[in-house]
Structures are given as C-alpha cells and as structure tokens.
N, C-alpha and C positions, 0 to 999 in steps of 0.2 A: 806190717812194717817192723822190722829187727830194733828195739831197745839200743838207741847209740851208743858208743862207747862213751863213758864219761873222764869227768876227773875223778882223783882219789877218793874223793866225797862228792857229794850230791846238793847241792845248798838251793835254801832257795833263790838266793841270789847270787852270780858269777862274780870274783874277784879276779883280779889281775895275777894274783898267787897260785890262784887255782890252774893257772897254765903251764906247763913243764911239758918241757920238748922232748921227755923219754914220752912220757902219755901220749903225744901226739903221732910220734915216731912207732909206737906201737902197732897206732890206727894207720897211718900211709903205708908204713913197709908190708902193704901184701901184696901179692901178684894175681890179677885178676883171670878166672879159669872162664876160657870157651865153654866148658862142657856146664857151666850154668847158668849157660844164657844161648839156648838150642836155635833163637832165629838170627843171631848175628854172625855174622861172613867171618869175622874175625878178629884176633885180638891185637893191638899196634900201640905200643910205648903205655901199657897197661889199661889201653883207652880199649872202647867197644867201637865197633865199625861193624852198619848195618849198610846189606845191598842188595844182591836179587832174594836171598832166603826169605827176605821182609818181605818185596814186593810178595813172592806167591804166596807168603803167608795171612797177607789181609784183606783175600779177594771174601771173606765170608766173612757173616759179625760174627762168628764164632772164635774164627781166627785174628779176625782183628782184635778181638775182647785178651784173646792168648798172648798176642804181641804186646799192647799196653799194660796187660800186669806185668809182662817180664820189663816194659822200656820203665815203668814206676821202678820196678823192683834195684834195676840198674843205675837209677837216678838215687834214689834211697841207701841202700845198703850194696849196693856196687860201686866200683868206679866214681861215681857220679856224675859221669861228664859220657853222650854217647855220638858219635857221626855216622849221620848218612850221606852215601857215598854218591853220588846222582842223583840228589834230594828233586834237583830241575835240573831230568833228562835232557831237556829240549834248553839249554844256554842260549837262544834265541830270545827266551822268556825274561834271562837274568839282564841281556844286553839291553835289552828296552829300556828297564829299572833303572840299570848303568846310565843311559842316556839322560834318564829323568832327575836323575839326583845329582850327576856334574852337571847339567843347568843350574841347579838349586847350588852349588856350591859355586857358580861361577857366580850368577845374583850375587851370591852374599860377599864376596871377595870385591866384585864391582862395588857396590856398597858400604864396603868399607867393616864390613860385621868381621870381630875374630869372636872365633866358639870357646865357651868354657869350657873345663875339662874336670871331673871327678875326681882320676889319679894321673892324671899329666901335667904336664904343662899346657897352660891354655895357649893356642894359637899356633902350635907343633905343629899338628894334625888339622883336616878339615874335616868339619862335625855340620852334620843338617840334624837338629834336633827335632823332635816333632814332623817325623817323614810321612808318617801314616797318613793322615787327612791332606797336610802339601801333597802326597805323590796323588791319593783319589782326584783331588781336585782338577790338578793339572795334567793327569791324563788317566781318565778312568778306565779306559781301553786295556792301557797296560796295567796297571792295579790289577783287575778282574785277573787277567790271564798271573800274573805275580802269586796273586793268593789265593788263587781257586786251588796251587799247590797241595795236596793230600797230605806232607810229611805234615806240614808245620800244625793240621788239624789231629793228624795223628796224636804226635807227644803232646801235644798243648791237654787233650783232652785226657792223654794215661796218666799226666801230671797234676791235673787241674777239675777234671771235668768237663761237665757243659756250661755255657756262659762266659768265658773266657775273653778277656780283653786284650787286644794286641798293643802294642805301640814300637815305634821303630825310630833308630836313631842309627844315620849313615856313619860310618868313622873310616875316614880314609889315613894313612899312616903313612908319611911319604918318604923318601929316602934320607937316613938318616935318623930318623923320630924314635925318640929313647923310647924301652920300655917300660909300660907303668909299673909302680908299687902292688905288688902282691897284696890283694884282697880280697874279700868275701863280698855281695851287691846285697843290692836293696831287698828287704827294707833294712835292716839292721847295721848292713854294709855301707850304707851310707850313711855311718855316725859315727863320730868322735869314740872314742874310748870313752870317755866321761859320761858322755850320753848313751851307751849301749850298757853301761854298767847300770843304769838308771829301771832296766826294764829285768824284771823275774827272769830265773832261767827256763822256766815255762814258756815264753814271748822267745829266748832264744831259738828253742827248737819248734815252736810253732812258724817263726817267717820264712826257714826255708822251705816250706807246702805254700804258702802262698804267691809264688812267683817261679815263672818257670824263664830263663836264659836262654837266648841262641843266637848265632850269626853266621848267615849266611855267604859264602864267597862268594864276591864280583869279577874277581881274578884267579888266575892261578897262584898260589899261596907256597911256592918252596919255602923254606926252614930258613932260607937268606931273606926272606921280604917280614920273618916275625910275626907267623902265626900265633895264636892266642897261646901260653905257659897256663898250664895245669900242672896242680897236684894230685891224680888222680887217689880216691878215698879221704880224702880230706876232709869233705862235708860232714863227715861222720864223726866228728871232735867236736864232743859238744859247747865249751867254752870258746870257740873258733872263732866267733865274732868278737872277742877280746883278745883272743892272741895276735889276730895278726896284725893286730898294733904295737908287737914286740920284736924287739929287733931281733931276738935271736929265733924269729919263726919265719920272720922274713929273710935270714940269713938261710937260714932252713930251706926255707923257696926259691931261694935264690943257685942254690947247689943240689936239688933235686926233681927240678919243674920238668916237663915234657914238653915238645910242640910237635903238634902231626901236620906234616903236606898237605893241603888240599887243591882240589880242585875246583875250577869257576862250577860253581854250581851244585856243591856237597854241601852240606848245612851240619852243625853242630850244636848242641842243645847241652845245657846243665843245672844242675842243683847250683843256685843260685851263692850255698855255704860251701862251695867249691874255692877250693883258694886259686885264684890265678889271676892272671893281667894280659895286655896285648904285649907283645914282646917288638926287641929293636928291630927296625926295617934297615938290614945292612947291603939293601939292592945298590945297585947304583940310580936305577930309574924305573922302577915301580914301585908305583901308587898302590900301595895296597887295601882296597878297597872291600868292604864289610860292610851286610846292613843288619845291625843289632837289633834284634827280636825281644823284648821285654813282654811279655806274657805274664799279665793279672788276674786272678782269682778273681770269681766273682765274688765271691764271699768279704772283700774286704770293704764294705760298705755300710753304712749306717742303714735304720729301718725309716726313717723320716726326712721329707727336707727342711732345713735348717736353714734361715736365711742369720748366720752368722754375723757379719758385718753389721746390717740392723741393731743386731743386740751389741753387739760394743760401742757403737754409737750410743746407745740407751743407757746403756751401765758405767760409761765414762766420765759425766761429773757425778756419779752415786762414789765410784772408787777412788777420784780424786778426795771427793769429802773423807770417807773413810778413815781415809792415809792421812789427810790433814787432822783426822779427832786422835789418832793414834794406833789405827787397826793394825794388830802386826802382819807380817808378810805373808804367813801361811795364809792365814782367810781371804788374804785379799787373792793370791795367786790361785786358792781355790775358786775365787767369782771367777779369774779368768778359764782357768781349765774348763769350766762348764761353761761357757758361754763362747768363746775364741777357738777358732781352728788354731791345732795343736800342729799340725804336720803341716810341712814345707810342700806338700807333691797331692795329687797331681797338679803340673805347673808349665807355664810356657818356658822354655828353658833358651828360648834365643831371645830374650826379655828378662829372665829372672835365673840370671845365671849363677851355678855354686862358684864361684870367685873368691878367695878368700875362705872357701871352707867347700864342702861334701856336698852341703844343701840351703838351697834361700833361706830368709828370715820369715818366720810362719808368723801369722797372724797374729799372735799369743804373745809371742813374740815385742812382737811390733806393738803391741797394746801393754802387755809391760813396761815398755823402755818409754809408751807417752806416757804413764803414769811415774815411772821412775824421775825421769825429766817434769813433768807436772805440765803436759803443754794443755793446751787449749783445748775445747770441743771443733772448732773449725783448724786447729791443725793436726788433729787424729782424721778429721775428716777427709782432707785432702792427703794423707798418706794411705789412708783407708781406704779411696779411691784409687790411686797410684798405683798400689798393687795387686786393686782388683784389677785392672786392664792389664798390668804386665805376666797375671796368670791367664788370660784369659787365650784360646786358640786364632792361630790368624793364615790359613793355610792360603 
C-alpha cells in the first residue's frame, strides 16, 4: 500500500492547522487511469465501474486473488470509491429485500418510531437500523438468497480479509430530503473534531483498513433522486478526518463532488476516509432506497471477555471516596479508562440514538458524569442497566 500523501509535516498528532486546502487539492485533482486497473469496465465521473471483465475474471482463486489486490489497491491508493455494475443480476433477489425492509419501515412509522440520523436530519429520511439480524429473522428465505451475493464476499474480503462482520442499515431518502454534510464514517468519522484530535495520527490512518463501506440500490438511482457525492481520491489526505469539519473543505465538496447513476441492483463500496454524503432527492416521487453495507474487521476486538458493567458497579463507591479525599481527575478518569467501556458502538441504534450528536453516550461516559454528579450506587445502577438493554439486539 502507497505511503499517503500528508500534510507539510508529519506530527504525531493532527491539528486543525495542519489542514490547507492546497494540500488536499493536490491529492483529489488526479484523473483516475483505466489502464491501472486491467479488470474494471470502465472509468465514470473518476469513479471505477466493474462488470462482466470481473465476473470472468474470478472464475479461478488465482484470478479471484488478481482481482482483490487490484479492488484493495483501488480502495487504497485509487479513487477510493469502486461500483459494481449488476452486483444482483437477478433484481428479483433485491425486490424481495425491498418487500422486507418497507414492512420494517412501515412497523416503525405505525409505531410512531422517527430514526436518528448521523449527518441529516433526523426523521427526513426513513432509517431501519440494525437490518441485518431483523431481515434473517423475519425472513430467512430471502436473506440467504440476498447474501449468498459473491460481490459483497468479494471486496469485504480484498478489504478486510477473512472474518468479516456485516451490518446493514436501510436509508431511504424521499423526495425532497436535503443532502448530508460532507464526511469521512466510522470509526473516526463519527467524532467531533475535538474528539478525533484526541487520537495519534497513527489511529488516523489505521481506521480506514478497518471498515469497508457500501450500498446497495433498491431502486433505479438517476442523478435527480441523489445518489451518494464522492470526492473521488480523497481518502488519501491524511489529516481528512479533521478537515472535513472545516468549512472551507466542505465548501470544497460542495463544488467538486461527483454522483454516478445507478441501477436497482449495482452495489457500490469505499474507503470509509472517502469524503462524501447522500446527496438531495430532487425526484418528485421516488423513494430512494439503499441498503447501507458497514463491513468490520475482525480484528477490531479485544483478546478477553470483560464483563465491564460489573466492574463499574464495584469501583463506584471506591471513586466516589477518592474524589471526596481529593484525587485529582487524571487518576480518577484513568480508573475509569480501564475499567468502563470507552466506545459508544456496537449499539442498538433504534434504542440508542446519535441525537444530539455523532454517537451515544458510552459507558465511561456515563460513569463519569455519576461520579461528577456524586449519585448513588443504586442510581449508577439503574442507568447502568438502562443502557445495557438500549444497546442490546431486538430483531
């Protein structure tokens, strides 16, 4: 993999300074060549478009092994962003899915549920979080045939490897529904500037290898219903997950993004430090419907299990005392670091919605603010509990 382009200097930790929109301008203004990337069909608004050249190219592991170093290579130090063009030949497969997930959005409407949103507005759009295990459930039939799909094991594994965790998140966009804020996803991507300056620039260019991006069409996707804006090459900015909380990078994205057409049934995939958003649905009356592919490493896992919760029960009149003899904050936020889950995800998200920000309140979090407040052992308890069930799956 090709040494990113950086900033001026190399620090070990990213500043907000460190961003300049010649730097970055350097890195997007290429034009991306067909001729080095031999299995894809063609080149479209600087994107890659794979279609039959792929299929005959992955009938052997030999060539299937050929095609995932070039889809890595293209996620990496290409483009970053690649479509396959009849990902599901057979749109008989996708209409099923179709059927299964506007049940699930009709439930949740009957119900009265509106969905949070990352970079929208929440309740614009109709959002089924948490699709993967709802759709097995309620109809295993069509699941099986859905992701027995070859593409989606293809890139999951030229990106990722073996082991690879799916999750799926419906986002339907309806006519009218603005386009989001230009930005980079998880994990990094979903944090404040505050909090992504928080982590070495080592952490920035390590998270985008651990998550691979994609979404599938359920519809036909013209340029008027606001298919997904790409900046193709983007990913490749190293301090990217700090810029694009600056306005003039998003002014940036805003007068230089891309959207390709698609079709029901093409699949698109990206480097996750890819700058882009869903763009405006200016149809008059389509639904534009997408099922968002989030693709996890396996590697992003701890070696032991940890019954977390437990230990903050335990160490919560120890920390109260502390604080009351005088400890100062550092030591004390150190007991929490080691003992308290630090991260918001994985999380039930039609339960425990970003609202109010990017991402829930983590555990740590929440065990903080009862020490900061000074509540009780039986009122950490009962919050403690609270949002153990609101992370928990309810398919």
């Amino acid at each position: 993999m090709a040494a990113p382009v950086t900033a001026r200097r190399t620090p070990g930790w990213f500043t907000a300074q460190d961003c300049r929109l010649e730097d970055f301008r350097a890195v997007v203004e290429t034009t991306t060549d067909l001729a080095d990337y031999p299995h894809a069909d063609e080149v479209r608004e600087n994107v890659l478009v794979y279609g039959s050249r792929l299929r005959d190219s992955v009938a052997t592991p030999e060539g299937r092994r050929d095609v995932q170093a070039e889809l890595a290579r293209a996620l990496a130090d290409g483009p970053g962003v690649v479509v396959f063009a009849g990902a599901f030949p057979e749109t008989g497969v996708v209409d099923q899915a179709t059927a299964v997930f506007q049940a699930m959005i009709d439930e949740q409407k009957a119900a009265g549920v509106v969905g949070g949103d990352h970079f929208a507005t929440p309740g614009a759009n109709d959002r089924v979080w948490g699709a993967l295990d709802k759709f097995a459930v309620r109809d295993p039939e069509a699941f099986a045939a859905y992701y027995a799909n070859d593409v989606i094991a293809l890139v999951s594994e030229a990106w990722l490897g073996r082991g690879y965790q799916l999750t799926s998140q419906v986002n339907v966009v309806n006519p009218g529904g603005r386009a989001q804020v230009a930005h980079r996803d998880y994990h990094l991507g979903f944090m404040s500037e505050e909090q992504a300056l928080a982590y070495p620039a080592h952490v920035h260019r390590l998270s985008p290898v651990m998550t691979l991006q994609g979404a599938v069409a359920h519809c036909d996707m013209p340029v008027e219903t606001g298919p997904t804006m790409y900046l193709p090459h983007s990913q490749k900015y190293a301090p990217g997950y700090v810029a694009f909380h600056q306005p003039a990078f998003t002014a940036y994205f805003d007068e230089h993004f891309v959207q390709l057409p698609l079709r029901k049934g093409d699949a698109a995939f990206f480097n996750p430090a890819l700058f882009h958003g869903a763009g405006t649905n200016r149809s008059a009356d389509v639904r534009r419907m997408a099922n968002l592919l989030q693709v996890s490493s396996a590697f992003g896992r701890a070696m032991e299990t940890v019954d977390r919760t437990a230990m903050c029960r335990a160490l919560h009149p120890v920390l109260r005392a502390r604080r009351a003899a005088g400890s100062d904050e550092r030591t004390l936020r150190n007991v929490v670091a080691a003992s308290a889950e630090g991260y918001a995800f994985p999380t039930n998200l039609d339960r425990d919605q970003p609202i109010g920000g990017l991402a829930p309140e983590t555990q740590a979090e929440l065990v903080w603010r009862a020490l900061q407040e000074d509540w009780s052992p039986e009122a950490l308890d009962a919050e403690l509990t609270a949002q153990a069930e609101r992370h928990a799956s309810a398919p």
